[in-house]
N, C-alpha and C positions, 0 to 999 in steps of 0.2 A: 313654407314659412309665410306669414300673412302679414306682410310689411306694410299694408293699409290698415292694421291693427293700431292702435292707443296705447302707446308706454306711458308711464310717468317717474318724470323725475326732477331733480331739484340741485342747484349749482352753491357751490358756497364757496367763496372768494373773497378777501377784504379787499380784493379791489376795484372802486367802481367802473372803470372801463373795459377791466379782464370779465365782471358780470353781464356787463352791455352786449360784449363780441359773444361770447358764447350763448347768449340767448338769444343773438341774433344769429348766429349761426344753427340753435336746435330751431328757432322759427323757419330758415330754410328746409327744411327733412320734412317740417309738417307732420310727421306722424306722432312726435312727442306732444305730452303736457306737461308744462312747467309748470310744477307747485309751488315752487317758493323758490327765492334767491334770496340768500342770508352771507352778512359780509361777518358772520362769525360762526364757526363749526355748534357752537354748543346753543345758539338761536334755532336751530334744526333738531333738534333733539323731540319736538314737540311734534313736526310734523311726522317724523319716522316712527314715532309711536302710536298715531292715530290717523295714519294713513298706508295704505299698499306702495312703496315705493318700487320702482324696477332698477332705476339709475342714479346715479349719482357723480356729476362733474363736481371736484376736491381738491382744491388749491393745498398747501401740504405748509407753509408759514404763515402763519396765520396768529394774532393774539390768542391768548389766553389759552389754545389748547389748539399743537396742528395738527392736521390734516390726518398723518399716521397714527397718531394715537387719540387720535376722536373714532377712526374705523377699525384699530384693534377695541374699543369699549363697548363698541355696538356687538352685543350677542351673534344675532342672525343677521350681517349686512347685507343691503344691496348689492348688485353690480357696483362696481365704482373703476371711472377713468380719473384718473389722476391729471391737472392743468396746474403747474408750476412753471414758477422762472427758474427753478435749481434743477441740476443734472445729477448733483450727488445723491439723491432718495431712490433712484430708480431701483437698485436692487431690491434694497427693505421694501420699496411700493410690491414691487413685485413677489415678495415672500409672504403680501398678505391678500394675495388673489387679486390686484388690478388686474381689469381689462389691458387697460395699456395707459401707458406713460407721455403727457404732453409736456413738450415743453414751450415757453412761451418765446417770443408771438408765435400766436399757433395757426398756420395756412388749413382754409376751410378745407382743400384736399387733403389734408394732416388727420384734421377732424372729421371727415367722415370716413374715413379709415379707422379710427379705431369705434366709433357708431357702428361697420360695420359689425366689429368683432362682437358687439353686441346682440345684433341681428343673430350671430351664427349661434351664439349660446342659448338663444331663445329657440330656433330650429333644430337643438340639441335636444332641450327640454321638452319641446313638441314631439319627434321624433323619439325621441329613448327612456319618458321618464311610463314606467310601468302602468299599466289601468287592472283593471280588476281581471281583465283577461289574460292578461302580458306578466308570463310570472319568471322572467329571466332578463338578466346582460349578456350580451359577449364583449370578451374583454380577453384582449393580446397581452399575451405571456410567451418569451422565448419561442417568439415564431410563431404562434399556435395559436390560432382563435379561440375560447374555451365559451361554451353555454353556460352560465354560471345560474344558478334557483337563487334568486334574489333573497328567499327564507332561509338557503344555508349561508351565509356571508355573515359572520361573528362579527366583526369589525373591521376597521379598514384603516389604516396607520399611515402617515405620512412623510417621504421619505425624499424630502424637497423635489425632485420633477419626476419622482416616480412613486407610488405607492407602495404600500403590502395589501392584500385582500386576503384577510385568514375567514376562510369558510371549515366547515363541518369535517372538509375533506383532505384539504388540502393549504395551502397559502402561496397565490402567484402575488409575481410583481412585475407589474406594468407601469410603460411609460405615460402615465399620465399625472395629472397635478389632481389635488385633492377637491380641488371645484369644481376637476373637471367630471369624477367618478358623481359627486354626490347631486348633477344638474341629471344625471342618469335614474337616480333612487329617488321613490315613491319619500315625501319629506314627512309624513304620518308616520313611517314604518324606520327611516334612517335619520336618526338628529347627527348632527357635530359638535361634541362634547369639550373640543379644547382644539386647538390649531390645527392640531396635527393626527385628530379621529374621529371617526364618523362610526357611530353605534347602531349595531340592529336592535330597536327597541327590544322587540320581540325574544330576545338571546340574555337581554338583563334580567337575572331573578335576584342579586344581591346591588344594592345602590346606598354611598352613603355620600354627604354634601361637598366630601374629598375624591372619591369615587366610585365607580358602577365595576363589579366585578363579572365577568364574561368567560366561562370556560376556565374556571380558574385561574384566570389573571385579573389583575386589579388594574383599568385604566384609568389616568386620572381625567376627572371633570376641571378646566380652566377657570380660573377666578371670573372671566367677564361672562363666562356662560352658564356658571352656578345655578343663580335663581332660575331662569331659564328651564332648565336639563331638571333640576328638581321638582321642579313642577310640574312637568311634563312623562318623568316616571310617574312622580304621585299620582297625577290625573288616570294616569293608563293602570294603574293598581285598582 
């Protein structure tokens, strides 16, 4: 993992001193760039569309529109650590693939702990996500390491801390979260259609704006990833 590598990312908080500490805490790590600090989640919306973002610090009460449901709107989200004063979001944060959960005041060893968790997701994706060579996963099923042809895997269904992987041949389930199979899959070849599945392009011959049909089942596409997903069969037609 190349920890002297350049992430970037962007903090949004309405409050000016919660902005302060946390950018003075990413200016200690040094390996971050901070794009922007906005004291309102929907002020961001311009940079995440017209920039690469990798992170996102996400204050969760906020006007106009919080925290949770500004990162269920975003199609393809960033990483995102959550930095609140409330302790009641932490499940729902967590049901929409946080990193992890801050609560405020937050001790800089607080916060580079869950920095690091980012670190490791990144050494995930370096480590596991497919090249042109690399045409397999292994992934634990009932004990068993399985080689999986990343071409047979039909879709992959979400089954809050454990998956389904329905391939060609068979359908395991493993204990992992849904971010965490898809930081593994080539993002050309596997999009995520709706919360809770991730599609083998490849495997869709029938798509409609409600959804893509796969092996004769009809999965649905989610309202916030719509245009997204249709665009992105069309394109590939």
């Amino acid at each position: 993992m190349e920890i002297s590598a350049k992430y970037s990312c962007i903090i949004i908080d309405d409050e000016p001193i919660a902005l302060r500490v946390i950018n003075g805490y990413v200016d200690k790590i040094g390996n971050f760039e901070v794009l922007g600090c906005f004291s309102n989640a929907l002020e961001a919306l311009n940079i995440l569309h017209s920039n690469k973002i990798d992170l996102i610090f996400l204050d969760i009460e906020m006007p106009g529109i919080n925290g949770l449901e500004f990162l269920k709107s975003i199609p393809q989200p960033p990483k995102v650590i959550f930095t609140t004063a409330y302790r009641n979001y932490a499940a729902e944060a967590f049901d929409v693939d946080a990193l992890d959960y801050l609560v405020k005041p937050i001790p800089f060893e607080r916060f580079l702990k869950a920095v690091n968790k980012f670190y490791e997701t990144v050494k995930q994706i370096t480590t596991e996500t497919p090249t042109s060579e690399q045409k397999h996963i292994v992934l634990k099923s009932d004990k068993k390491n399985y080689k999986v042809d990343v071409n047979d895997i039909l879709y992959i269904e979400s089954l809050d801390d454990y998956i389904k992987v329905h391939t060609k041949q068979n359908t395991l389930v493993c204990y992992l979260r849904l971010s965490g199979i898809e930081t593994m899959l080539d993002s050309a070849q596997f999009i995520r259609i709706h919360r809770a599945y991730i599609v083998n392009v490849k495997q869709v011959k029938v798509f409609t704006h409600a959804f893509v049909e796969i092996d004769k089942k009809q999965i649905p596409i989610g309202r916030n990833y719509r245009d997204e997903v249709v665009k992105k069969l069309g394109d590939l037609g």
